[in-house]
N, C-alpha and C positions, 0 to 999 in steps of 0.2 A: 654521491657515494652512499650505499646502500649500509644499511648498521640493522647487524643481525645476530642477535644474540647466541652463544654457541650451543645452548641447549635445544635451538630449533632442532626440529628435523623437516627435512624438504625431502620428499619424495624424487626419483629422475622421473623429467618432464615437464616438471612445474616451472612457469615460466615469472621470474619475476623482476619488474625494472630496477637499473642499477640504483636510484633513492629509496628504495622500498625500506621503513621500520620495520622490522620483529622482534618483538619483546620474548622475553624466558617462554621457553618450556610450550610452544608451539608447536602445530603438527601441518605440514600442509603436505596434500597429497598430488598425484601425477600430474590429474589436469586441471590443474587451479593456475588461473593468469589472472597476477597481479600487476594492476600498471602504476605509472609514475605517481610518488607523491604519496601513498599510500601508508599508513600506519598501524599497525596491530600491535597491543597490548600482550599481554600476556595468557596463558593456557587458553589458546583458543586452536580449536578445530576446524581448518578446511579441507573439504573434499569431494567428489565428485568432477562434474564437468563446470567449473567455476570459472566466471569472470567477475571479476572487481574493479571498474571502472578508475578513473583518475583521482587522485585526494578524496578519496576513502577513509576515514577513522571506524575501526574497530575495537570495542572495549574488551574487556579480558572476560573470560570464562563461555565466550560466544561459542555454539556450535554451527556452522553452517553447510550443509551439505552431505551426503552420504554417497555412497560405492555408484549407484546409478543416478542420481540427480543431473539436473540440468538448473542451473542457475545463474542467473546477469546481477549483479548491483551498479545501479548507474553511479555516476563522480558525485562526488562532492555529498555523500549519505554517511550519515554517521550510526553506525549500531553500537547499541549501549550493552552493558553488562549480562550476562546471562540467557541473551534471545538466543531462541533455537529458529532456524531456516530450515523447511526440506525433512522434519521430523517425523514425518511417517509416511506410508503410502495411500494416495486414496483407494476407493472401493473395489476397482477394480484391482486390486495389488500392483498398480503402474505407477513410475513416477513419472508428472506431468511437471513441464518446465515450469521455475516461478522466476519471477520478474521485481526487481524493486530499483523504481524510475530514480532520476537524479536529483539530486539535491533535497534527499527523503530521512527522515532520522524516526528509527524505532528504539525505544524507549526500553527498559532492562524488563528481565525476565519476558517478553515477547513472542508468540508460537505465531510463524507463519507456516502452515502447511501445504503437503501436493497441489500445484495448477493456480497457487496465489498470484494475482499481478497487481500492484501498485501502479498508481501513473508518479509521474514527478511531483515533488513540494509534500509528500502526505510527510502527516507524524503521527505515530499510532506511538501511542502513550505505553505505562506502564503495564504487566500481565496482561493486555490484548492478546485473546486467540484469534485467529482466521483462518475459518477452516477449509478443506478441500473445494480449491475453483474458484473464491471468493476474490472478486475485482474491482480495485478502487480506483475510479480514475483520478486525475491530477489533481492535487490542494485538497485533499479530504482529512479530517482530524477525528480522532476517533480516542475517547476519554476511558481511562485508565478502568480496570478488569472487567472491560466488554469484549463480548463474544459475539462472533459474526457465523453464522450456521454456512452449512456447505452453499456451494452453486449461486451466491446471492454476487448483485451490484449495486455497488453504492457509488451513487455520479459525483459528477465535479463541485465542489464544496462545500459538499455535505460535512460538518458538526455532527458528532457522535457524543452524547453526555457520556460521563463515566459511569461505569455499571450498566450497563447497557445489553441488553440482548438483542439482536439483530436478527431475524427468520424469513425475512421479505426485500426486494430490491428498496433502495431510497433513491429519492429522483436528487436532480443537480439542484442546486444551492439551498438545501434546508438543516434546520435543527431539528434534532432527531434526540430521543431519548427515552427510556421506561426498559420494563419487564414484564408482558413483550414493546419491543420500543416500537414508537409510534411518531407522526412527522409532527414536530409542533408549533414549528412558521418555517419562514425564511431566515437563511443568514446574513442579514440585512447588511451587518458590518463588514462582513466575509466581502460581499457584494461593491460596497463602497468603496474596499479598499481594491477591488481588483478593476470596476469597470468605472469609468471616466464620464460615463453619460448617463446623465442621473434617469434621464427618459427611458432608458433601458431598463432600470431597478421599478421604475413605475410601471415600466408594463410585463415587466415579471412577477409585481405582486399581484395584479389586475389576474391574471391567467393564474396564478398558485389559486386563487381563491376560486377563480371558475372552475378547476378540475378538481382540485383538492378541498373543496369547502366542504362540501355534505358528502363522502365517499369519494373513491376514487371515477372518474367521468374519463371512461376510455375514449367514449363513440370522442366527446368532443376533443381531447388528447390525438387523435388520430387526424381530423378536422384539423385541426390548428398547426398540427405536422408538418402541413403542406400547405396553407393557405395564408399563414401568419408571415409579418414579413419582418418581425425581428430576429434574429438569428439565435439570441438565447431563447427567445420564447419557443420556437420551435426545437432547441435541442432539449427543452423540461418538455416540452410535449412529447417529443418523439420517444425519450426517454420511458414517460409511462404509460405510450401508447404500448410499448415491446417490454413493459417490464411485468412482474408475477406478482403486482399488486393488484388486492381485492378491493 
């Protein structure tokens, strides 16, 4: 049974499952689907072409979405207090779909902008921007009032220090940090905790240091792409063999 408090307003169209919370003074617009299990706070804004995934928590004063947006939230993500989603248009004045994977929690005051995509597991901390096109794949954490410039990617469990400036791709599994931020190892622990086979974290530091030791080493990045036969090692190489690092 859905409990909806009587100050919402629901738009016709909006599609939302019979357990769905809504707290005071909510606005949700046509095409906003909400599925089971989902909970919104208070004075929060939905709009656009919205989907919101399965147990869902939303915190009060969120805006997500405007008149032409296109945006997914996968289950199980929690947005905190005051994040905006979908808050401007990129350059082109289009809005590009944005994406935030499952089981992701963004952090209050947060600006995810046009053409953003998250993979699953990320948490972007407090006052994170990300701006136009910027994509995080799965498990990336990104420390409290860092900025991620347009068009950039940051692979899979990549550490982001807080304060942070970001203007260049970061490859998968390092810590990252400065202004301009720069890669400053591996996330050794990130590592332990996710892969099971210690031989694997051994021959991902063995190759961090061969392309990443004295500058970035495309030719050998590209080489180890295809010739290397562990399967993370080649998705760090292949990573910075295609990425827009110097």
């Amino acid at each position: 049974m859905s409990l909806i408090h009587e100050s919402v307003i629901i738009a016709d169209g909006a599609k939302i499952a019979p357990d769905v919370t809504i707290g005071p003074f909510c606005n949700i617009g046509k095409d906003v689907e909400i599925a089971s299990g989902c909970r919104l706070e208070s004075n929060i804004i939905l709009n656009g072409k919205l989907s919101i995934g399965k147990n869902v928590r939303i915190f009060s004063f969120t805006t997500i979405g405007y008149e032409d947006t296109e945006i997914s939230i996968g289950e199980k993500s929690h947005i905190r207090e005051f994040v905006k989603i979908g808050s401007r248009e990129d350059e082109t004045k289009a809005y590009k779909k944005i994406v935030v994977g499952a089981n992701s929690f963004i952090m209050g005051y947060a600006q995810l902008f046009s053409g953003v995509k998250l993979g699953d597991a990320c948490i972007i901390t407090n006052a994170v921007k990300l701006y136009d096109n910027v994509v995080c794949e799965e498990r990336v954490v990104i420390g409290g009032l860092s900025t991620v410039e347009a068009n950039n990617t940051i692979g899979t469990g990549v550490m982001i220090g807080g304060a942070s400036y970001v203007n260049h791709d970061l490859p998968p599994f390092t810590l990252v940090e400065g202004n301009r931020a720069s890669v400053k190892g591996l996330n050794v622990i990130g590592l332990r905790r996710r892969l099971e086979n210690k031989d694997d974290i051994e021959d991902i530091k063995i190759i961090f240091k061969r392309i990443l030791g004295e500058g970035t080493d495309k030719v050998l990045a590209i080489e180890l792409s295809t010739s290397h036969e562990n399967e993370y090692v080649k998705m760090f190489a292949t990573f910075v063999a295609n990425s827009n690092m110097e």
